[in-house]
C-alpha positions in Angstrom: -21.1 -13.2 34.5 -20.8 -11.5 31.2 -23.3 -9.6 31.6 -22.2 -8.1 34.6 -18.9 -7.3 33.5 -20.3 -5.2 30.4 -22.0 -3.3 32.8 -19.4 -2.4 34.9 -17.3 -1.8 31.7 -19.8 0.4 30.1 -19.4 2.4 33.3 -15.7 3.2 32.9 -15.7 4.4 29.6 -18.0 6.9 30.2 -15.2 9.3 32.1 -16.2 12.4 34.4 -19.5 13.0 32.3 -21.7 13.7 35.7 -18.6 15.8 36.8 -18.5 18.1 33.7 -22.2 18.5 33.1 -22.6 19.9 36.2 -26.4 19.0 36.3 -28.4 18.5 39.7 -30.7 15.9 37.9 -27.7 13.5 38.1 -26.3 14.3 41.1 -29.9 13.1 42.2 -29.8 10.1 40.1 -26.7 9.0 41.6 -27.5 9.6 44.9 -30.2 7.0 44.1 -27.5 4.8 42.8 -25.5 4.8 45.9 -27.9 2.1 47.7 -26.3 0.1 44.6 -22.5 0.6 45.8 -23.0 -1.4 49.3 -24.1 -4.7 47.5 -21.2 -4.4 45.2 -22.7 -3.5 41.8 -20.4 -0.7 40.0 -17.6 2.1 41.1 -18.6 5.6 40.8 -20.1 7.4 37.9 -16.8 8.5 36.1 -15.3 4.8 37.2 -12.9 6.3 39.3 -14.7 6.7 42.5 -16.3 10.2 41.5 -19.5 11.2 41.1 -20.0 15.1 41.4 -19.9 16.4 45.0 -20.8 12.7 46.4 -19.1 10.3 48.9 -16.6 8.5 46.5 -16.8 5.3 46.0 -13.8 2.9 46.8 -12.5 0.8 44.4 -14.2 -3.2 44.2 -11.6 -5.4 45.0 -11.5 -9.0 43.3 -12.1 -11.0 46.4 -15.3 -8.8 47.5 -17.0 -10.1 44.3 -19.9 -12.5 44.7 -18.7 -16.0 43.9 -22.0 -16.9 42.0 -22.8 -16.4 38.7 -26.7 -16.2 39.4 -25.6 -13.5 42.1 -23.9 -11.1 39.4 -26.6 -11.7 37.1 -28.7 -10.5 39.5 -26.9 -7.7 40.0 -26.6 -6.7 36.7 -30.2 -6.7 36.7 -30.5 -4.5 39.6 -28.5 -1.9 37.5 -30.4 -2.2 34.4 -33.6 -1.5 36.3 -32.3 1.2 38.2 -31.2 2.8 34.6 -34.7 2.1 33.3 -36.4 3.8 36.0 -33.8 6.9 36.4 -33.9 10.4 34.2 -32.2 11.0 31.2 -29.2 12.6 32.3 -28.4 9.2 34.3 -28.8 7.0 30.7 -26.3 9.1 29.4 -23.6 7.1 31.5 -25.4 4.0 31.6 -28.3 2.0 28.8 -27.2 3.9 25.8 -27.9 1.5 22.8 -26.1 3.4 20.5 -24.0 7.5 20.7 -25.7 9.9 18.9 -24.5 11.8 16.3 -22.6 14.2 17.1 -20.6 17.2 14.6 -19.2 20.0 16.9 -20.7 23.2 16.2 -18.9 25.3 12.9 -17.7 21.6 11.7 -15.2 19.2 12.3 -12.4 16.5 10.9 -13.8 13.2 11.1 -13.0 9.6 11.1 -15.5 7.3 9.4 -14.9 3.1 9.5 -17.2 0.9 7.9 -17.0 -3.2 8.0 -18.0 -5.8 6.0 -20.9 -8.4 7.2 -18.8 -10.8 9.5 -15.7 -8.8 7.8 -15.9 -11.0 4.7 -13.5 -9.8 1.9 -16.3 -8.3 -0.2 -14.2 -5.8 -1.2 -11.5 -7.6 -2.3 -9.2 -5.5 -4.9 -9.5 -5.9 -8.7 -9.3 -2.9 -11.5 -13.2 -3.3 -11.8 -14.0 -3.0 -8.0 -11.5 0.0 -7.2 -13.2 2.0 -10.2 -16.6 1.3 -9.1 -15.3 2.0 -5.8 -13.6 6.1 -7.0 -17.3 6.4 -8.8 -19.2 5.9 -6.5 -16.8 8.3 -4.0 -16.8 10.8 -6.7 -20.8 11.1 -6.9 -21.3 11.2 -3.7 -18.8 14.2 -3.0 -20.1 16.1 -6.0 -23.7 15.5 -4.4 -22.9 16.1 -1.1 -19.7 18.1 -1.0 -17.7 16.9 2.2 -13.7 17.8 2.3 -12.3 14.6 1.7 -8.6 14.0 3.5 -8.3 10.6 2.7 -9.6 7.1 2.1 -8.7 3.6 1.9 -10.4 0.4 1.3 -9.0 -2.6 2.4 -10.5 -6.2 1.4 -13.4 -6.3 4.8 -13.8 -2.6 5.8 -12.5 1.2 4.6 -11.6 4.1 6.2 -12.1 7.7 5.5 -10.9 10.9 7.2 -13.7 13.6 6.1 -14.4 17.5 6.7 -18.0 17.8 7.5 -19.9 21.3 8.7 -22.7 18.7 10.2 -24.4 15.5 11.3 -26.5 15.5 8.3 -23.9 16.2 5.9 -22.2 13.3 7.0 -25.1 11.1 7.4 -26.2 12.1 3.4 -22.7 11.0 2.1 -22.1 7.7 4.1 -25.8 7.2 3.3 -25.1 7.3 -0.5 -21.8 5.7 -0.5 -22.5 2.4 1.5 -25.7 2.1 -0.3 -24.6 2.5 -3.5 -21.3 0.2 -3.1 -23.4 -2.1 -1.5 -25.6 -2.5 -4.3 -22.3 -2.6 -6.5 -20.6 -5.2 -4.9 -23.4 -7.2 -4.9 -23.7 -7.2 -8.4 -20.0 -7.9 -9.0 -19.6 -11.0 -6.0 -22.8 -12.5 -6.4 -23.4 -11.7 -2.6 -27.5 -11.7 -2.0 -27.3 -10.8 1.9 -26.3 -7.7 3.6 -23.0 -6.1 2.7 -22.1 -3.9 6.0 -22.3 -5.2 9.2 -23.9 -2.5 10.8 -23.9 1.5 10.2 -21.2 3.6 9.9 -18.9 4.7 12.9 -17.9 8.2 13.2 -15.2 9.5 15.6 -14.4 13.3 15.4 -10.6 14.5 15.7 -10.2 17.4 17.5 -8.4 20.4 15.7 -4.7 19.5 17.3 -1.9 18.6 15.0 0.0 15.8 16.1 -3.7 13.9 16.2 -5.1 14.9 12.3 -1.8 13.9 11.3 -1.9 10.4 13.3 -5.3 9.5 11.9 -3.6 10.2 8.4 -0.9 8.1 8.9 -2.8 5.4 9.9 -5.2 5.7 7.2 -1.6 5.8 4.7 -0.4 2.8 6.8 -3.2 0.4 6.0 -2.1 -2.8 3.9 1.4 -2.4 5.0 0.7 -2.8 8.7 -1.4 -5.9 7.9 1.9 -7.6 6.0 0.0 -7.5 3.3 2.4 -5.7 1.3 5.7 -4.5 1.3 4.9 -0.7 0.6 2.2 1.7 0.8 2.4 1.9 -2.9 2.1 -1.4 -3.4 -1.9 -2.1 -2.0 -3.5 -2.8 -5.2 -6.9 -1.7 -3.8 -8.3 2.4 -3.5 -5.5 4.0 -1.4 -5.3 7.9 -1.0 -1.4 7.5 -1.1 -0.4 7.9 -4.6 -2.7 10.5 -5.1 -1.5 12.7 -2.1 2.1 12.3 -2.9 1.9 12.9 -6.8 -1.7 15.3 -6.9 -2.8 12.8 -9.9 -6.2 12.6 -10.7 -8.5 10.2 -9.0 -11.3 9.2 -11.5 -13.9 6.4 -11.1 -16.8 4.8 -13.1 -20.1 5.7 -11.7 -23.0 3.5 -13.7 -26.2 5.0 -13.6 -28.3 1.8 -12.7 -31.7 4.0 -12.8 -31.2 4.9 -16.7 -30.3 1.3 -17.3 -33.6 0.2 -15.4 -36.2 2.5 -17.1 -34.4 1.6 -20.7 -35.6 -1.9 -20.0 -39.1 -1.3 -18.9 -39.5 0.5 -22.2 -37.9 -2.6 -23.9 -34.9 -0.5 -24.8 -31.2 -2.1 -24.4 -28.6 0.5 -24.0 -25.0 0.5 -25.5 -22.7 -0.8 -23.7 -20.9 2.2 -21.8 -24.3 4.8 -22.5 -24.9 4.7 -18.8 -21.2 5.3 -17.4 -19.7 8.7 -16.6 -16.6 9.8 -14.9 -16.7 10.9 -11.8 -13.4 12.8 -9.6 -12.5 12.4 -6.2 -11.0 15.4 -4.4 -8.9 15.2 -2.2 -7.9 18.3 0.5 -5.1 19.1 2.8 -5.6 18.2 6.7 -6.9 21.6 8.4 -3.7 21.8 10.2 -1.4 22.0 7.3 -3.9 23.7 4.8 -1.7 26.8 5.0 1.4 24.7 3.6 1.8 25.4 -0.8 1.1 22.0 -2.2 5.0 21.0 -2.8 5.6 21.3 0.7 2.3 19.1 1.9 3.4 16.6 -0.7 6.5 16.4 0.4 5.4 15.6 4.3 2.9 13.0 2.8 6.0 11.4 0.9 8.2 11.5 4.3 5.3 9.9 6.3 5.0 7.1 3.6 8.5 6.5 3.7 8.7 6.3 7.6 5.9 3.9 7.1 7.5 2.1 4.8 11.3 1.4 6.8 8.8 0.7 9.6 7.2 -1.7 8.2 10.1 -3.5 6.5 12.3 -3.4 10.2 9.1 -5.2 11.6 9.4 -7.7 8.4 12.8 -8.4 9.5 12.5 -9.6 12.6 9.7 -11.4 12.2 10.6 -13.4 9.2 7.2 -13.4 8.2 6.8 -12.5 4.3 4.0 -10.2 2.8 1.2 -11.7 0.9 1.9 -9.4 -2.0 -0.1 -7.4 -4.4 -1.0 -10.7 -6.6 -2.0 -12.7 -3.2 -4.4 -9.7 -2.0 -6.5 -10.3 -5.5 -6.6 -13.5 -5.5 -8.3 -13.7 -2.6 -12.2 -15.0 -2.8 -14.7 -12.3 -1.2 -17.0 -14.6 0.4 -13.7 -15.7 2.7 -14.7 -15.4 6.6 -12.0 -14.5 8.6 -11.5 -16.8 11.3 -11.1 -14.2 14.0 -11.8 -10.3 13.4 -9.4 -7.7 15.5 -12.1 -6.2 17.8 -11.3 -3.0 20.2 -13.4 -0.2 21.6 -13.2 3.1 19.8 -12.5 6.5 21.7 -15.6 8.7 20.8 -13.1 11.4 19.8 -9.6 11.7 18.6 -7.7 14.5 21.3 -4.4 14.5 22.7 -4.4 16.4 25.4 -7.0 16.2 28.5 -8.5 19.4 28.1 -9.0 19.4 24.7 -10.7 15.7 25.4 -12.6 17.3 28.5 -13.9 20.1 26.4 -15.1 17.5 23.7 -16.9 15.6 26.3 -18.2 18.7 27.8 -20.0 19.6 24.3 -20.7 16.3 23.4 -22.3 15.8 27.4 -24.7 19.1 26.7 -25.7 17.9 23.8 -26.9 14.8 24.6 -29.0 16.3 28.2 -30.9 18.8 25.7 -31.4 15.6 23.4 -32.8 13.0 26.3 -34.8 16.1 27.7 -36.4 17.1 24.4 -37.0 13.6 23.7 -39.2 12.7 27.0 -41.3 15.8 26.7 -42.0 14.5 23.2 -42.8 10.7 24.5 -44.9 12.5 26.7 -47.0 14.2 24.2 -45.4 17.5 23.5 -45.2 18.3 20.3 -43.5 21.3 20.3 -40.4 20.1 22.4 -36.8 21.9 20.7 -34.2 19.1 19.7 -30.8 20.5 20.2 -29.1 22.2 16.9 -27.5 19.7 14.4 -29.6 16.7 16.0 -31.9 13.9 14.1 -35.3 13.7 16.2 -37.4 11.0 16.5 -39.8 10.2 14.1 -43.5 10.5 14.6 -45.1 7.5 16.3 -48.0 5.3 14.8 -51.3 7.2 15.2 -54.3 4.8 16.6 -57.0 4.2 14.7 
């Protein structure tokens, strides 16, 4: 029964694609499909009932669904198979394991999220941790130079808001980062297994401004919104706040763990501190306000904190419910597993208005057809099949002896 009902959710979040393609390849596959609607499978491509210029498709109604649980597995199945056996176009609505990545063309503002395995507190705050942390942020801006809006790391996951001109760009700096604090944290926790719980997620935010500065505010509110702390100011872990509303400085510790490694296959032991450097983390206006002089952009950061902030301590207030504190947030033990993880699906973009989210679909729904196409003519043996712009193609397959 599970089953079934991911499929059928899987359906409706995939809104109007067929309808803004425009493709005959998937009107064709869903006319296949409709043999699907009279035994009660699914609604419509876009989950509404519409599928192109074909018949709509009524809503299901609760009573019409089969009683059985082997009878929805079954037609679960039914869909899966007919995804299997239909053209590209129709697994972009249906069967995707994972979106691919996708930067709209001449760049974009972008929100990364990254978890802990089983969103253990691995990165639990300390004055250690949160240097290591700005080091490792500071290399990996200086060695791939993304326009960083800002961050913050909470005890199980971290959020950045980043300026990318592509995938790859992107894909080089989360690369480096999670490796790298992965390998840190290890050595700091004791932690032998994985450190992320799978690979990064990345939702682009369309060039409006109410929605770059929502995505800030939520990345500002983090800590306080938990009832974790009483004030922004107050997370004792890597926050972007102070920073933004002051323009201090934001220096880390990076430790290069390659100099220390050679030194000891030559038998050599380094001084303690020979293999640190300093490294800055830079942080830039949001795109919308990038014409503002920097007293004025601090300023609206400082107003935002501050809404945040009586926000925050109104909630307090009527809940009774005191913050854990600064002190409370450290002591914490980074092997902890919460008992239950907040788990929602994310919006593949960030837009406001409809057209500005139909537009993004539109791109993103182009994309992914060249994509799907390239990538059959190349299962099929064509070798000189064109990947969309700003794609990763698939990688060579294993040659037979």
């Amino acid at each position: 029964m599970k089953r079934a009902k991911r499929v059928r959710k899987k359906v409706r979040r995939w809104p109007g694609i067929v309808g803004l393609l425009g493709l005959a390849s998937a009107q064709a596959d869903m006319a296949g499909a409709g043999e699907l609607k009279e035994k009660g499978t699914g609604r419509g491509a876009d989950g509404h009932g519409r599928a192109g210029d074909l018949t709509p498709w009524p809503p299901l109604p609760s009573h019409t669904l089969p009683p059985g649980e082997g009878e929805l597995r079954g037609s679960a199945k039914k869909v899966c198979e007919r995804v299997k056996d239909s053209s590209s176009v129709f697994r972009l609505l249906m069967g995707m394991s994972r979106h691919l990545r996708f930067i709209p063309d001449g760049g974009a503002l972008v929100e990364v999220t990254c978890r802990t395995v089983q969103g253990r507190l691995l990165l639990c705050p300390s004055p250690q941790v949160n240097d290591i942390i700005l080091g490792v942020l500071g290399r990996a801006q200086r060695k791939y130079p993304v326009e960083i809006m800002g961050y913050v790391f909470a005890s199980n996951h971290w959020h950045g808001l980043l300026r990318v001109d592509n995938a790859k760009q992107l894909s080089d700096f989360m690369c480096f980062v999670n490796s790298n604090l992965a390998k840190e944290i290890g050595r700091r926790t004791g932690w032998r297994e994985k450190v992320w719980g799978r690979r990064y997620q990345a939702i682009v935010v369309s060039a409006e401004e109410e929605m770059q500065v929502a995505r800030l505010r939520y990345c500002l509110s983090h800590g306080v919104k938990e009832r974790l702390v009483d004030r922004v100011e107050a997370w004792p872990g890597v926050h972007c706040a102070m920073p933004l509303m002051t323009g201090a400085a934001v220096e880390g510790t990076w430790f290069d763990r390659t100099r220390e490694y050679n030194a000891r296959l030559r038998g050599k032991e380094l001084e303690k501190g020979e293999s640190a450097s300093t490294e800055v983390v830079r942080l830039s206006p949001l795109p919308c306000w990038s014409h503002l002089a920097q007293k004025v952009y601090r300023g609206r950061i400082q107003k935002m904190v501050r809404e945040i902030n009586e926000s925050a301590a109104a909630a307090r207030a009527e809940s009774l419910i005191p913050p854990l504190g600064p002190d409370g947030v450290r002591a914490q033990n980074p092997e902890t597993r919460p008992r239950k993880i907040k788990k929602s699906p994310a919006p593949f973009f960030h837009a406001l208005r409809k057209k500005v989210r139909k537009a993004l679909w539109e791109a993103y729904g182009h994309f992914v057809a060249a994509y799907r196409e390239a990538a059959e003519r190349w299962r099929a043996g064509d070798r000189g099949a064109t990947f969309p712009p700003g794609s990763f193609p698939p990688p060579l397959p294993f040659v037979e002896a």
